[in-house]
C-alpha positions in Angstrom: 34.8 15.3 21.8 36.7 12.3 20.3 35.6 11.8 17.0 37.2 8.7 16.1 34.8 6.8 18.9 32.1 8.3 18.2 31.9 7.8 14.1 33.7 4.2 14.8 31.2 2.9 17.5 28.4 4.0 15.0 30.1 2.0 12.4 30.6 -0.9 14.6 27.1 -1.1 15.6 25.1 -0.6 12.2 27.9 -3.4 10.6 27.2 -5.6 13.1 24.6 -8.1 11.8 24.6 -9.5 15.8 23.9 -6.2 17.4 21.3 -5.3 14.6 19.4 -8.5 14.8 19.1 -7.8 18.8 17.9 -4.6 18.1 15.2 -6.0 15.8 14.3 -8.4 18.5 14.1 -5.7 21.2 11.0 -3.9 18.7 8.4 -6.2 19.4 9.4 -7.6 23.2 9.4 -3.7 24.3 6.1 -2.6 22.8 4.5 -5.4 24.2 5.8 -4.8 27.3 4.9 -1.4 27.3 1.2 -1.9 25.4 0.5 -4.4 28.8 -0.4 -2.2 31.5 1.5 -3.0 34.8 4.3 -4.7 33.1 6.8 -1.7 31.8 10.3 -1.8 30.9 12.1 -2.7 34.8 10.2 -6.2 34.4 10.9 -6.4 30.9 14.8 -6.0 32.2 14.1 -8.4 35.1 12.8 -11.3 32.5 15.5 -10.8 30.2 18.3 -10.8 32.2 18.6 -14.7 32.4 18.5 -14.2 28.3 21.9 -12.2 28.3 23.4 -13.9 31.0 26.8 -14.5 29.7 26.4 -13.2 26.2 29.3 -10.8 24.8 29.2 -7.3 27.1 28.2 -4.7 24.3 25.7 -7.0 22.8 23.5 -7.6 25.9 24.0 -3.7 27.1 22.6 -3.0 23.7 19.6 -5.7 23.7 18.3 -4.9 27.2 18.6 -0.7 26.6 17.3 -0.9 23.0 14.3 -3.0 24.5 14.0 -0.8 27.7 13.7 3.1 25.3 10.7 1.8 23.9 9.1 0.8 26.3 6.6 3.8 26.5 6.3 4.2 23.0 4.0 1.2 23.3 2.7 2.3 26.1 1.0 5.2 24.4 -1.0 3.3 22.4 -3.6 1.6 24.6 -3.5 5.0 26.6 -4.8 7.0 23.0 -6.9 3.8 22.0 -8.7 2.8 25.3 -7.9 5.6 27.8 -5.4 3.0 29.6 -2.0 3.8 30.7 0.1 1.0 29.5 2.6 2.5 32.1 2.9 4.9 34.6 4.2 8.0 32.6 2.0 7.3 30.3 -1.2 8.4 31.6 -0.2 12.3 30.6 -0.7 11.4 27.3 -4.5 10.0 28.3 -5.5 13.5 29.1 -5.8 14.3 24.9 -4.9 11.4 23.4 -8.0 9.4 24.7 -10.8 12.2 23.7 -9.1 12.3 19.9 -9.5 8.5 19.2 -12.8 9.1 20.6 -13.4 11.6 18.2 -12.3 9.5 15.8 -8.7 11.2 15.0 -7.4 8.1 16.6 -5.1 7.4 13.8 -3.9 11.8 14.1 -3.1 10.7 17.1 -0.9 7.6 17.1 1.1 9.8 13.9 2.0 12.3 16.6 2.4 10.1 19.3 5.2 7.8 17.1 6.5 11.3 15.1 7.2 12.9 19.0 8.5 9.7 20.7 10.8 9.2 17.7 11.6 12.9 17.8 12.0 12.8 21.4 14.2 9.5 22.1 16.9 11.2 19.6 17.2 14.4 21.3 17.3 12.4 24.1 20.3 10.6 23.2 22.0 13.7 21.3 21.3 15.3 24.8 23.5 12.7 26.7 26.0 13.2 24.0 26.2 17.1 24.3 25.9 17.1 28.1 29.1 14.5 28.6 31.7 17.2 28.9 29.6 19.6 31.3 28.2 16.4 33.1 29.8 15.7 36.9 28.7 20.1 38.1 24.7 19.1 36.3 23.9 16.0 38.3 25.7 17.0 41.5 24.1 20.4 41.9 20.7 18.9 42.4 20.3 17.6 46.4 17.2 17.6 48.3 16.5 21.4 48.7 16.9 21.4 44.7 14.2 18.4 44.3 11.6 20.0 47.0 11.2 23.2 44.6 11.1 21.0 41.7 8.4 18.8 43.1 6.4 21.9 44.3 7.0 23.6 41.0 5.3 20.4 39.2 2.6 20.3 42.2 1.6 24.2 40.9 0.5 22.6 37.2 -2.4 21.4 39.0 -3.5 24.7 38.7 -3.1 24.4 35.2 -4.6 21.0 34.4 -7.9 22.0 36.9 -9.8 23.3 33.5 -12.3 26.1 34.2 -12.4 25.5 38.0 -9.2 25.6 40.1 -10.6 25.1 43.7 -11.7 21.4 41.9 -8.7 20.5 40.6 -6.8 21.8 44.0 -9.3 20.0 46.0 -8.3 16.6 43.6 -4.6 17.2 44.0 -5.0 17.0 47.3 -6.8 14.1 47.6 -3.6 12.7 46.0 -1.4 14.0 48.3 -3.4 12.6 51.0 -3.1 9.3 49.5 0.6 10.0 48.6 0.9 9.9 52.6 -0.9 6.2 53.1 2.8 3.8 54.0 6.0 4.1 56.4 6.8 8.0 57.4 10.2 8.1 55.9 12.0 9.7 58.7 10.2 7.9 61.6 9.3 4.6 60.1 5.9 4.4 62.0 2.8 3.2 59.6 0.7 6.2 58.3 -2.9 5.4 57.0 -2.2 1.4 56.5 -5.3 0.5 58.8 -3.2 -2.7 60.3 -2.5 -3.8 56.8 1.1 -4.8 56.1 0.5 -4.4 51.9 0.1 -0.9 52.4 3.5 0.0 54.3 4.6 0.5 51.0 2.1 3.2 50.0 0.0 3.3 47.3 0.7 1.5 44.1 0.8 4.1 41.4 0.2 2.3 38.5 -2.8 0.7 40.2 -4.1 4.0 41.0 -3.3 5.4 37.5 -5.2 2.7 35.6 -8.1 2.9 38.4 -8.4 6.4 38.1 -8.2 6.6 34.1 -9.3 3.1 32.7 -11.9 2.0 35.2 -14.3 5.1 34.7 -13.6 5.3 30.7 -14.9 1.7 30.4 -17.5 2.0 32.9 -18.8 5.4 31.0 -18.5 3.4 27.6 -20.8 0.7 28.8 -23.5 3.1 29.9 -23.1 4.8 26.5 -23.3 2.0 24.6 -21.6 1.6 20.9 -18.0 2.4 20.4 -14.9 4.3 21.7 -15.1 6.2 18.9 -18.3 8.5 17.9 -17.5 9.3 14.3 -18.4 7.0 11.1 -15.0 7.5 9.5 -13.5 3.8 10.3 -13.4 2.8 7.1 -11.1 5.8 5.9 -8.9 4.9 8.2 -5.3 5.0 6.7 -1.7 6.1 6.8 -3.4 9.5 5.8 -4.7 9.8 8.8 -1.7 9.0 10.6 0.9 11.2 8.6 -1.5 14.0 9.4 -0.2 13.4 13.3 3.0 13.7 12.0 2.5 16.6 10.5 1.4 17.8 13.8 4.5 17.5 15.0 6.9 19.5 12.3 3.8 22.1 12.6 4.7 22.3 16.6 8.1 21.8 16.0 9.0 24.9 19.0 6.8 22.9 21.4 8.8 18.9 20.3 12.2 20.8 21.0 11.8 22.1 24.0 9.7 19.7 25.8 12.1 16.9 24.1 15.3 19.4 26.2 13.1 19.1 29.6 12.0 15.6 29.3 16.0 14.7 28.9 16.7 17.5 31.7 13.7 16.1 34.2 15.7 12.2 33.4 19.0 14.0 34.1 17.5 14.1 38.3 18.3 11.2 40.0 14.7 10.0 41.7 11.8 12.1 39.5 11.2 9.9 37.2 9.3 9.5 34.0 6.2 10.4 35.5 7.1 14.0 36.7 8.4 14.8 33.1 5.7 13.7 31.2 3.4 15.8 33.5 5.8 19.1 33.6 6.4 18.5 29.9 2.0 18.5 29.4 1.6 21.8 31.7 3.9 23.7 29.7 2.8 22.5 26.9 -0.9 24.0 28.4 0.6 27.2 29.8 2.2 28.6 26.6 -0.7 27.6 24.1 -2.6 30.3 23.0 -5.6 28.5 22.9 -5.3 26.5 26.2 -9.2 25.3 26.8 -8.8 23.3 24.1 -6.3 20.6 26.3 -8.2 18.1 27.9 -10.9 17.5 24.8 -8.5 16.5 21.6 -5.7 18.7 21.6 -2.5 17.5 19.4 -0.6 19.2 21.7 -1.3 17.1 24.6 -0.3 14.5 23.3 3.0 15.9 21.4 4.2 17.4 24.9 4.4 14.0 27.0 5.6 11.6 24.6 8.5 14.0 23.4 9.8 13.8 27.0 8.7 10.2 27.6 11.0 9.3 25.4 13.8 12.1 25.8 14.0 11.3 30.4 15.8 8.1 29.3 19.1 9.9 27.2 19.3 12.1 30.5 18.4 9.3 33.0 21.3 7.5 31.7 24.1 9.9 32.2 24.2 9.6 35.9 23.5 5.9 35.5 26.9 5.0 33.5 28.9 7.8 35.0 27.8 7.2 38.7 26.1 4.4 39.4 23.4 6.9 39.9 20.2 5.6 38.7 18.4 8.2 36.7 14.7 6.6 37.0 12.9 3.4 38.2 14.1 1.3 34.9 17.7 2.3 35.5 18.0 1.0 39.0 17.8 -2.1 37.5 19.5 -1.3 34.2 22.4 -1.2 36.9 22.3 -4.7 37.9 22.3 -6.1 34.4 25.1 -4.3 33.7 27.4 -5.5 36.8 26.5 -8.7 35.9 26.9 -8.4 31.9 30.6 -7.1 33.4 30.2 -3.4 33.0 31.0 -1.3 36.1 29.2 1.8 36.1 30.9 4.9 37.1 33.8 7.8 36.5 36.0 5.1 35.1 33.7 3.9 32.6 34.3 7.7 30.8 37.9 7.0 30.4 38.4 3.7 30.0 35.2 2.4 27.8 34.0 5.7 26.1 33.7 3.3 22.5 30.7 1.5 24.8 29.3 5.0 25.9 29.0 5.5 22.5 27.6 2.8 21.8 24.6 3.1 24.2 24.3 6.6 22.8 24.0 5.2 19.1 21.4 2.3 20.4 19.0 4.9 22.0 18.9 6.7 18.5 18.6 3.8 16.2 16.1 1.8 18.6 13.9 4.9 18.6 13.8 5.3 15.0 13.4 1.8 14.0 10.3 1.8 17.0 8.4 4.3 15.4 9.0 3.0 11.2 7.4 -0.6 12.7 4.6 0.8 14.5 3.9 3.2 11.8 3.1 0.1 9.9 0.6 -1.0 12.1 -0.7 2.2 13.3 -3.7 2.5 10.9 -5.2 -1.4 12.0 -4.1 -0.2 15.9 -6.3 3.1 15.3 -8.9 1.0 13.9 -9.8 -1.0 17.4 -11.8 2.1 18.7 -14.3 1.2 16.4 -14.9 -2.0 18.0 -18.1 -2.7 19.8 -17.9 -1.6 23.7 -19.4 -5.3 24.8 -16.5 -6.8 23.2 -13.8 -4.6 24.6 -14.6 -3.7 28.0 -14.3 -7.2 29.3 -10.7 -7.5 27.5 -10.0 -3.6 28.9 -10.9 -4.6 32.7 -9.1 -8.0 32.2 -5.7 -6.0 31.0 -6.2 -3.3 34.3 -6.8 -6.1 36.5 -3.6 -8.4 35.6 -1.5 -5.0 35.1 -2.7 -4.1 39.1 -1.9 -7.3 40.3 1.5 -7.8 38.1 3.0 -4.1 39.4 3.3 -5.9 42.8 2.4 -9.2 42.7 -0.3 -8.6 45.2 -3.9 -9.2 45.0 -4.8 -6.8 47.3 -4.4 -4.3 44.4 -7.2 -5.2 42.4 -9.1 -4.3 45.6 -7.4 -1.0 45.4 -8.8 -1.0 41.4 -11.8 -1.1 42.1 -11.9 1.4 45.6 -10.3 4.4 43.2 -12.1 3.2 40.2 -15.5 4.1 42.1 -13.7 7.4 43.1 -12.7 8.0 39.5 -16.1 7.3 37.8 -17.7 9.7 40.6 -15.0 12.3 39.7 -15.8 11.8 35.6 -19.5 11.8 36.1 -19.1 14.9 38.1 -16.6 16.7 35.9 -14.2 16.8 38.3 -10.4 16.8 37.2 -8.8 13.9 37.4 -5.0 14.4 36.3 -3.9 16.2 39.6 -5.0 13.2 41.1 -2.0 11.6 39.8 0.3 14.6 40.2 -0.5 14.6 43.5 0.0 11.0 44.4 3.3 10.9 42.0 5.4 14.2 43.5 4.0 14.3 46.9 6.1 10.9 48.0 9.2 13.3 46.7 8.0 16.5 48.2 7.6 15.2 51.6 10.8 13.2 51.6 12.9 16.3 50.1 11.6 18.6 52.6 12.6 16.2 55.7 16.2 16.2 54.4 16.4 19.6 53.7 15.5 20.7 57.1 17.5 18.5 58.9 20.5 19.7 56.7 20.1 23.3 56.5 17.0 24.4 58.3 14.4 26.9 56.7 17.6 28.5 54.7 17.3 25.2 52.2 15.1 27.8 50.7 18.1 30.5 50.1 20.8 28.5 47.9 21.3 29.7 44.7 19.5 26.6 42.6 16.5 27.1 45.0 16.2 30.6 44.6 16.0 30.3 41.0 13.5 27.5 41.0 11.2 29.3 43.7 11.0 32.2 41.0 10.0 30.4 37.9 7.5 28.6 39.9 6.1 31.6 41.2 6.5 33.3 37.8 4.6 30.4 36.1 1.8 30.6 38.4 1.4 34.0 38.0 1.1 34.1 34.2 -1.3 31.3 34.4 -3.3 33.9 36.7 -2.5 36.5 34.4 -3.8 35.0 31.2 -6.9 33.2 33.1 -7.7 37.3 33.6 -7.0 38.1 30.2 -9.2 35.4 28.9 -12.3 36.5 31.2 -11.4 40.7 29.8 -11.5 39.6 26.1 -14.5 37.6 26.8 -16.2 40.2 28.5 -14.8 42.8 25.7 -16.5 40.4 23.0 -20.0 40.5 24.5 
């Protein structure tokens, strides 16, 4: 590893009072794209491309990526507050997040939210850093037999995320692959679903459906209840106490934040997963080696440790293949791409050899953004926390009002608030019902991948796809994580029985 670029383009960067100022900027345009739901860090990248459009190289790589890593770490905070995903990715962290603010550990849980996404977006980057050297054999092993096991491995957490009754949540997750299947077949191009509607040959929008089947019945259940998010009487001890207790959380878990930071930044290493499936892989293990799993799903700090560690660490590995091989890593980095062919800056083997002080560079940016994310929205965390004491009549208008211009701004089509309020209905039915509704989203998310994976892997090898080596290896941890969830579900129902 050279040294001299590494230590230099650190230097370079924190002298700069140019690249430091953008930085700064980047804080407050990222969060609020994140905090909007529907809006995320690709359109954040989109609007501010015209901003950097001829400005120095380095300096507008360095803007756009410091804006684009925090993207999610605003996202998480209408998603703990409100039960809102403020992106896609985000709504793992709903799952626990939402039912502490509403508990009133609102502020416990914005601490570990910032703590993990800080924790995670360095990792992230020291992960890009450590894997540049073993690089070109990672991202090239994966092809489409590789990302059908993956996506059937993350498909088997429904099991895990289906609470006391599996044939529910099963029952859910298909519903979401059957919606997964509404658009163009991908090998035949023939419409699937779309009822004669040309707005749904490109399938179902996901953050629509995320925000209908999380935020719409949340609000619609606080109306009925009347009062506040939040059920305790604590909102006027609402402080930074509150919120270093979350942080705490996270050096108490400090096992779980490493290694779900590893397989967020592994998960972002894919080309074509996505943010989405590592936050949900990162939650289920999270689930499956807790001790106490019943408590995920009604407050656990866990819950929401797991997802934002890997929110934050996909981006270190999503751009490795973006730089090294014009590879996007994710959804953002597709158009990370552009911006940088256009700032000047050719992605690909060359960029290794011949710019590795701009490598660097990026590296340093993803660390210093992250940590400079999480000191300003520790500053406001304790007034943020403080919302979910506000009177349901005043919120839920301004709740519905975000989901519905979030819908419509993912696509720019008004059909979506249509779609809102179809799989709202569904989701308030499912909540009222006490139904699971996360492998709802799993299902919508990884089927898309599953189906597409499989249809390549045929054609190219046949049923064998399921003999190479990376397959074989996949096939067996999925099968050995199902069977432990099995195994301790039995456990739980001996001691129980042992107890009485």
């Amino acid at each position: 590893m050279h040294l001299d670029v590494v230590f230099s383009s650190l230097r370079d960067l924190i002298t700069s009072p140019m690249a430091l100022g953008l930085i700064l900027l980047a804080m407050p345009i990222g969060s609020f794209f994140g905090i909007m739901p529907g809006l995320g860090g690709k359109l954040g990248i989109v609007l501010l491309i015209p901003f950097v459009f001829g400005m120095d190289p380095t300096l507008g790589a360095v803007f756009l990526l410091a804006m684009h890593s925090i993207v999610h770490t605003g996202g998480a905070i209408p998603s703990i507050l409100f039960g809102v995903p403020g992106t896609g990715p985000d709504a793992a962290t709903i799952v626990d997040g939402y039912p502490m603010a509403q508990k009133g550990e609102g502020g416990r849980a914005l601490g570990a939210m910032l703590a993990a996404s800080g924790v995670g977006g360095v990792i992230g980057a020291l992960f890009l850093a450590l894997m540049l050297p073993v690089l070109e054999p990672v991202v090239l092993a994966f092809g489409p037999a590789e990302f059908f096991v993956l996506a059937i491995f993350g498909i088997t957490f429904i099991a895990t995320l289906s609470g006391r009754s599996l044939i529910k949540g099963l029952c859910v997750g298909l519903l979401g692959l059957m919606l997964a299947c509404v658009g163009m077949d991908p090998q035949t191009g023939v419409a699937r679903f779309t009822f004669g509607q040309l707005y749904l040959w490109d399938g179902v929008d996901v953050v629509t459906a995320v925000l209908a089947i999380f935020a719409v019945p949340e609000m619609i259940a606080l109306g009925v209840k009347g009062g506040a998010v939040s059920s305790a009487q604590t909102a006027a001890r609402y402080g930074f106490r509150d919120v270093l207790a979350g942080m705490v959380d996270v050096a108490r878990h400090w096992g779980l934040t490493i290694r779900t930071s590893i397989i967020g930044a592994v998960v972002g290493l894919i080309p074509g997963l996505g943010g989405d499936v590592a936050c949900w892989v990162c939650y289920g293990h999270a689930v499956q080696t807790s001790k106490t799993p019943e408590r995920f799903g009604h407050g656990a700090v866990e819950g929401v440790i797991a997802p934002e560690t890997a929110n934050n660490s996909k981006e270190g590995g999503a751009l490795l293949p973006t730089l090294f091989f014009g590879i996007p890593g994710s959804s953002g980095m597709t158009v990370m791409i552009g911006a940088l062919i256009m700032l000047g800056i050719q992605p690909g083997p060359a960029l290794m050899i011949e710019n590795l002080h701009l490598v660097w560079t990026l590296i340093w940016t993803l660390v210093i953004a992250n940590i400079l994310c999480v000191i300003l929205l520790l500053a406001c965390a304790p007034w943020f926390s403080r919302l979910t004491f506000m009177r349901g009549s005043l919120l839920i208008p301004f709740v519905f009002l975000m989901a519905m211009v979030g819908s419509y701004l993912s696509q720019f089509a008004w059909e979506n608030m249509i779609l809102l309020v179809g799989i709202g209905a569904l989701g308030y039915l499912l909540y009222k019902w006490k139904w699971p509704r996360p492998p709802f989203v799993i299902g919508l998310v990884l089927g898309p991948i599953a189906e597409d994976s499989l249809n390549k892997s045929l054609a190219l090898w046949g049923p064998a796809f399921l003999l190479r080596p990376l397959s074989l290896v996949m096939i067996v941890i999925t099968i050995g994580s199902v069977a432990f969830y099995f195994w301790r579900r039995r456990r739980a129902k001996v001691q129980v029985a042992y107890d009485h």
